[in-house]
N, C-alpha and C positions, 0 to 999 in steps of 0.2 A: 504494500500500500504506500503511496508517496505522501509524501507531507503536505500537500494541498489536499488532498482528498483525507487523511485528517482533521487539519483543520475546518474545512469544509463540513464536514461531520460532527466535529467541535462546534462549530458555531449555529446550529442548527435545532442544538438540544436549548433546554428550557432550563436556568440555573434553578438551582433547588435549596433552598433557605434551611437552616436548623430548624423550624416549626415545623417545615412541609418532612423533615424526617423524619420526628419526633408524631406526627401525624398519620404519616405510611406504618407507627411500630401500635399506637392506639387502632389501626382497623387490622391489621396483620395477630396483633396478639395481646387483646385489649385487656386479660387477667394477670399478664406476667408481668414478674417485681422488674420495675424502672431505677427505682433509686428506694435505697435502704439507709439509715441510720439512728442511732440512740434506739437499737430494737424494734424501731419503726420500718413498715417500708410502704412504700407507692405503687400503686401498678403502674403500667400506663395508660388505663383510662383514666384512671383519679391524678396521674400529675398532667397529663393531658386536660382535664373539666380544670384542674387549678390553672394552670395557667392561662387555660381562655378567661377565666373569671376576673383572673387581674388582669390580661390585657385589656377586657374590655373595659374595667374601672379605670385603669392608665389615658384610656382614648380618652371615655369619657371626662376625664379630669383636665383633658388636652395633651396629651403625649402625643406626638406624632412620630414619622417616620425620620429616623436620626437623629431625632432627640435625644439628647442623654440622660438616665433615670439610674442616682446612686445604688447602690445593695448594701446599705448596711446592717449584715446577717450576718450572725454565727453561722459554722459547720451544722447543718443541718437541714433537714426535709423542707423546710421554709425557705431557706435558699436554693435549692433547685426551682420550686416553686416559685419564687422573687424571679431568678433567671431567666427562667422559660415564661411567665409572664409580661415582663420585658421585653422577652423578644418576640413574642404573639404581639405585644402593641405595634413593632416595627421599630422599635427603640434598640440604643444601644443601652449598655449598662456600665458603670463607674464601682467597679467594687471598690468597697468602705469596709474595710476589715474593722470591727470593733476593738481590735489588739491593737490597733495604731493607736498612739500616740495622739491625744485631742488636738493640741493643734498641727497636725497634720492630715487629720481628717478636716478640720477647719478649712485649711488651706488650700486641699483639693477639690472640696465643695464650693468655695467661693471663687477659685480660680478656675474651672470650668464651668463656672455658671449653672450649674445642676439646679434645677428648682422643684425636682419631686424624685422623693426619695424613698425605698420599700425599705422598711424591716421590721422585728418582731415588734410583739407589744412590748416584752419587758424591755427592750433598747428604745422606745417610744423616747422617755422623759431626756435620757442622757444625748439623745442626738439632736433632741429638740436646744438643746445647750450650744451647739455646736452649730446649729445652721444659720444662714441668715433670715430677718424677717422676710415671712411670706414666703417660704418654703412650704410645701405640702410634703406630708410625713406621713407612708402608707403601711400597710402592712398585708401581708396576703390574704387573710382573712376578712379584711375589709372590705373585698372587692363582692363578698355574696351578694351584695345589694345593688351590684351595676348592672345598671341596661345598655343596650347600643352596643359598637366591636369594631373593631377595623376590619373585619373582612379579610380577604384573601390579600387585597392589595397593600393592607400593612403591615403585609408578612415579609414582602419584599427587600427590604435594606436592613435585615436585621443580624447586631452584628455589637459584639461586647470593642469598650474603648480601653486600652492598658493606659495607664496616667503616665503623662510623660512630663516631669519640673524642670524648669529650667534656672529655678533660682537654688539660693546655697540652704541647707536647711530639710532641702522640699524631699519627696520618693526619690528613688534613682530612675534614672531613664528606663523605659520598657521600648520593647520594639514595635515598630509603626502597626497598626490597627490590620486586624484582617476582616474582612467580608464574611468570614466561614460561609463562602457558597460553594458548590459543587456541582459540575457539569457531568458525573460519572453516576452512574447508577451506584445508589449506598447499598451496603451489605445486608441481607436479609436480616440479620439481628446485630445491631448493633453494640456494646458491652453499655452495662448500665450505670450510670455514673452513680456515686457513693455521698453521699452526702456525711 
């Protein structure tokens, strides 16, 4: 096969977003564990319903597509659910590890301009410390009450942001952002990430 009739083939397919994977593994094998932790686990139908729930609370609060929306979440089933929520809105994500340092979660919140932010309830009060006025402070749970959704189409750009500082003080540099899209047909089962 030559390399234009590759390409050619390459660019003909339909890129395929982490949701639409995460999608293909909820009708392919809707009772198997997704994500397990603290003795808990997820199918992927139930982190699948979670995640649509917060995405569509995300929309509805205004997230759009390549918006940035922090994850300040511990190791836990909340945070896959944070993640994949986020990226059902079309959003990227800013993880906010709660083991940082205040003001350096401070400093990556206000210097990326983040204005809505997922994480549990008990991290509720100590980020609300942290953020600027007029921040929206979410949590996964919150979202049972949303109506409306992005749809198919703000599934499209969804894609996590590594913090990159450029002053002295700040994170250290991460490397440049990826799309996680994929033009290759994904693996029938793909491994379940761990919370």
């Amino acid at each position: 096969m030559s390399g234009q009739s590759v390409l050619a083939r390459h660019d003909t397919r339909r890129a395929v977003c982490l949701p639409d994977l995460l999608q293909q593994q909820v009708s392919a094998q809707p009772d198997a564990t997704a994500v397990t932790g603290g003795g808990e686990r997820l199918s992927y139908r139930q982190l699948g319903e979670a995640a649509g729930v917060l995405g569509a609370q995300l929309y509805h609060l205004g997230v759009r597509a390549d918006d940035c929306v922090g994850l300040y979440v511990e190791p836990s089933l909340e945070l896959m659910m944070g993640a994949w929520g986020i990226l059902y809105a079309g959003a990227a994500y800013l993880p906010l590890s709660p083991e940082y340092p205040a003001d350096r979660v401070r400093y990556m919140i206000e210097d990326s301009r983040t204005r809505v932010i997922v994480t549990q309830e008990h991290l509720r009060a100590r980020l609300a410390e942290l953020t600027p006025q007029g921040t929206l402070i979410v949590t996964p749970n919150d979202g049972h009450d949303a109506h409306g959704g992005p749809g198919e189409s703000g599934l499209a750009a969804a894609h996590p942001i590594p913090y990159q500082s450029h002053g002295p003080g700040g994170p250290p540099p991460a490397p440049a952002p990826s799309r996680w899209r994929t033009s290759s047909t994904p693996p029938a089962a793909p491994a379940g990430p761990r919370a």
